[in-house]
SEPA-562277 format. One line per 2 residues: number of its first residue (from 1); their letters; for each residue x, y, z of C-alpha. Coordinates in Angstrom, 3 decimals, always signed. Example, Ala and Ser with C-alpha at 12.3 -4.5 7.8 and 13.67 -1.06 7.14 Angstrom:
BEGIN
1 = as = +12.300 -4.500 +7.800; +13.670 -1.060 +7.140
***
This chain:
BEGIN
1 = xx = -59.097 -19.137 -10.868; -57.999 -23.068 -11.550
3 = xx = -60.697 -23.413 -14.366; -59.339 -20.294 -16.474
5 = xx = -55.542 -21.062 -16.271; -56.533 -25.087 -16.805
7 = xx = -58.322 -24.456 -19.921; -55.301 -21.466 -20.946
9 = xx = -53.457 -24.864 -20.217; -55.141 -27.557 -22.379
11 = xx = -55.400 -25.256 -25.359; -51.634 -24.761 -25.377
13 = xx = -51.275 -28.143 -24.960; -53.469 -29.185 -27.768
15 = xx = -52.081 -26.600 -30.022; -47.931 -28.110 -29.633
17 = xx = -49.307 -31.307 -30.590; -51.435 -30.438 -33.541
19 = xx = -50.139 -30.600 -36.624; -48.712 -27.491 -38.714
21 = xx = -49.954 -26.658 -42.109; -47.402 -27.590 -44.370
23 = xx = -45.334 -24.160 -45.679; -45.904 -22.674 -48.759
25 = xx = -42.791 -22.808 -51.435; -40.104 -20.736 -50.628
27 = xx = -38.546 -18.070 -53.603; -39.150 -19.162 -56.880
29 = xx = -39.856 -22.816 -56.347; -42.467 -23.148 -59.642
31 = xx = -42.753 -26.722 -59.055; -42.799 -30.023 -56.630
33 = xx = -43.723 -33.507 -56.866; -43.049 -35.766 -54.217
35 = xx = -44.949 -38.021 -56.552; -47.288 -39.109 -53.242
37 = xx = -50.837 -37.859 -55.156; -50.287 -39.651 -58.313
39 = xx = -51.555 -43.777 -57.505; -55.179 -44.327 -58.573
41 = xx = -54.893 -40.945 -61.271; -52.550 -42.425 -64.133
43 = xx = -53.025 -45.167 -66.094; -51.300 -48.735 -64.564
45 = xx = -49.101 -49.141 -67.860; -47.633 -45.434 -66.982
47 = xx = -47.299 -46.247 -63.605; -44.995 -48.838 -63.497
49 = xx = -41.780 -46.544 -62.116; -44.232 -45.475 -59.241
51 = xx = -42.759 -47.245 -56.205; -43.467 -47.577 -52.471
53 = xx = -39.856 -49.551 -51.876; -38.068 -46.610 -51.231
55 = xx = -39.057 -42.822 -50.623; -37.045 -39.612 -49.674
57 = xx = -40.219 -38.129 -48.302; -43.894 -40.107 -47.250
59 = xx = -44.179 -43.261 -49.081; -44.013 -42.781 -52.807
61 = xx = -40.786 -42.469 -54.987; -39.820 -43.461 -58.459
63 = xx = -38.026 -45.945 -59.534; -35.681 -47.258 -62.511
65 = xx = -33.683 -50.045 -63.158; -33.311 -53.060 -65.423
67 = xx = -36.623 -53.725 -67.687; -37.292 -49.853 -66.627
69 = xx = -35.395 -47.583 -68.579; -37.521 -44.430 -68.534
71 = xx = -39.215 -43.151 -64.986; -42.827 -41.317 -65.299
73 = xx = -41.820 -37.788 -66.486; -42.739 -34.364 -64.947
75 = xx = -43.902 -32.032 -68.621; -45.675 -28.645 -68.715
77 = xx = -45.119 -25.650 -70.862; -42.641 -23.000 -69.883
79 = xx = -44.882 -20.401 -69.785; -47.009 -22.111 -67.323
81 = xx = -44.304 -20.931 -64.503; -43.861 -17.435 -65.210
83 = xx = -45.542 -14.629 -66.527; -42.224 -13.159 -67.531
85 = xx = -39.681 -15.554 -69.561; -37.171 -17.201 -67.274
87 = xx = -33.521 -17.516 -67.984; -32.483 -19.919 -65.967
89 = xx = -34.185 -22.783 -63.876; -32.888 -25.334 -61.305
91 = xx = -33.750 -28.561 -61.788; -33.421 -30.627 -58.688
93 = xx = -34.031 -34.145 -57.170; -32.902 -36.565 -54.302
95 = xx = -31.914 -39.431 -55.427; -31.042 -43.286 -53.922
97 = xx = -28.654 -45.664 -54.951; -28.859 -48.847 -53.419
99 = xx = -25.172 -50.470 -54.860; -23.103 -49.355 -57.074
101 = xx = -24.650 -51.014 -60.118; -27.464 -48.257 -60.115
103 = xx = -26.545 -45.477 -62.214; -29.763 -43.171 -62.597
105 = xx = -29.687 -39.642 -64.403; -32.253 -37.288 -63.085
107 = xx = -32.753 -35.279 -67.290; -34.193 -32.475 -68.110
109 = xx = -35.707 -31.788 -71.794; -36.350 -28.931 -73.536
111 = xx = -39.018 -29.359 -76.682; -39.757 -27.126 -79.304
113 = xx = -43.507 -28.115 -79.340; -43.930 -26.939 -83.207
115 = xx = -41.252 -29.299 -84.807; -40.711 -31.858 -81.780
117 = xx = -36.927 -30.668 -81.800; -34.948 -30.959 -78.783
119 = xx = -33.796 -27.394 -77.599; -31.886 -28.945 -74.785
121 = xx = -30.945 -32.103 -72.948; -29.196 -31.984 -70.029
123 = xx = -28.728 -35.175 -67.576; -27.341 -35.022 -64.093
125 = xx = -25.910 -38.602 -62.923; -26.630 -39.536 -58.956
127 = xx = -23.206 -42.089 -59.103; -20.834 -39.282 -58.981
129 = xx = -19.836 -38.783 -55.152; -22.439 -40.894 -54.008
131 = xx = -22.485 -42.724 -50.839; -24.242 -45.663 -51.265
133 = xx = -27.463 -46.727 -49.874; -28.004 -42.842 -49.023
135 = xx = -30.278 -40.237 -50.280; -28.277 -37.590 -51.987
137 = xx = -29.704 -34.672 -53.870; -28.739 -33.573 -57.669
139 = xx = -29.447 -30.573 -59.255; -28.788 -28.839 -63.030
141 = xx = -29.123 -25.277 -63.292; -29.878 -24.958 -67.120
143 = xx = -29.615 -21.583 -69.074; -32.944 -21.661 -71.536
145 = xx = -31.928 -20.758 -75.273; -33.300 -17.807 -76.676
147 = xx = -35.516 -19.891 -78.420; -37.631 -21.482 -75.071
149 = xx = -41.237 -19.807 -75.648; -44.065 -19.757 -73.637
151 = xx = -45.158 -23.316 -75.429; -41.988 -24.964 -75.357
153 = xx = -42.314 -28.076 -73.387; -40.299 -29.034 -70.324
155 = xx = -39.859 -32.864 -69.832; -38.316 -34.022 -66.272
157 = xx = -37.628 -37.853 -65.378; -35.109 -40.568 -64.112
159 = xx = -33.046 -42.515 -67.032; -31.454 -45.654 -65.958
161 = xx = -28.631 -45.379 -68.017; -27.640 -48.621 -68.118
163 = xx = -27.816 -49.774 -64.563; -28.066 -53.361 -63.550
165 = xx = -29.938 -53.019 -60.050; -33.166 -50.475 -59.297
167 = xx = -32.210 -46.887 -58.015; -34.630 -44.221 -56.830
169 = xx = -35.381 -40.480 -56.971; -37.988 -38.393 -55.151
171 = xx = -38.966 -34.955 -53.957; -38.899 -33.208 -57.651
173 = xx = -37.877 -29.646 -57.720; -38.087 -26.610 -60.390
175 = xx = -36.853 -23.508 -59.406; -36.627 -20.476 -61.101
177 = xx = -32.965 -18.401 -60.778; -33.103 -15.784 -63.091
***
C-alpha cells in the first residue's frame, strides 16, 4: 500500500515543479515579439538596437538612443493577420526609460506597397506619465483607412526622437479590435 500512494506522491510532485507550456495568445493577439529569437538570424549591421542591457521579459530588448535613431522594425503585410480586413488594430509595447533624457516613440506605419506612400503614421511617446527607471506599457489603437489592402505593409519600431541617453522597449504586441 506505501509503494502505490509513494509513487501517486512523486508524480504529483514532479508534475508542480515542471514547467508549463507557455499559453497560446489570447483574443485576437495576431502578433508578438519579445525579440528573444532574433540574435544569430539578422545581419550584425541590422542588429545593432538588439540589446541584452535591459529586457521587460527574458533577456533581449531593443534599444535606442543617441547614434541610434531607428530600432529594428517589426513589417508584414496586413493581410497576413486576417483573412477578413481588420478595422482597427492595437499596437502595443512596454517600454523603459532610464532618466528623463530618453524620449522613445514606439510608431506604427502604414505603406501603400504600390507607390511607397505612407497611409498612416502614428507614434506613441513612453515620456508622458512615465515613472522613471520603470517599465511602462504604450499602446495606439489605429483605425486602418479604407485604403489598407491585403498588401499594404505594416512597419512597427522604436524612434528616439531626439533623446540624449538610451531607452528601451520590449514585449511587441498587435492586436486586432475590430
Amino acid at each position: 500500500m506505501r509503494f502505490p500512494l509513494c509513487v501517486l506522491f512523486l508524480c504529483s510532485l514532479l508534475s508542480a515543479c515542471s514547467k508549463k507550456k507557455p499559453e497560446a495568445p489570447q483574443g485576437n493577439v495576431v502578433a508578438h515579439n519579445d525579440f528573444e529569437n532574433l540574435e544569430g538570424w539578422i545581419p550584425a549591421e541590422t542588429a545593432g538596437s538588439l540589446t541584452q542591457e535591459a529586457a521587460h521579459s527574458g533577456t533581449t530588448a531593443l534599444k535606442v538612443g543617441p547614434g541610434l535613431n531607428y530600432s529594428m522594425s517589426y513589417s508584414n503585410m496586413l493581410g497576413k493577420f486576417s483573412k477578413v480586413r481588420p478595422n482597427k488594430i492595437r499596437v502595443a509595447a512596454w517600454g523603459l526609460l532610464p532618466t528623463k533624457n530618453s524620449n522613445p516613440v514606439l510608431v506604427t506605419e502604414l505603406v501603400n506597397p504600390t507607390n511607397g506612400t505612407k497611409l498612416i503614421w502614428e507614434g506613441v511617446t513612453f515620456g508622458k506619465d512615465q515613472k522613471y527607471g520603470r517599465w511602462i506599457r504604450r499602446y495606439a489603437d489605429i483605425t486602418l483607412p479604407p485604403e489598407a489592402t491585403y498588401d499594404t505593409q505594416i512597419f512597427v519600431y522604436a524612434w528616439n526622437n531626439g533623446g540624449i541617453e538610451p531607452a528601451y522597449v520590449d514585449d511587441l504586441e498587435i492586436t486586432i479590435l475590430e
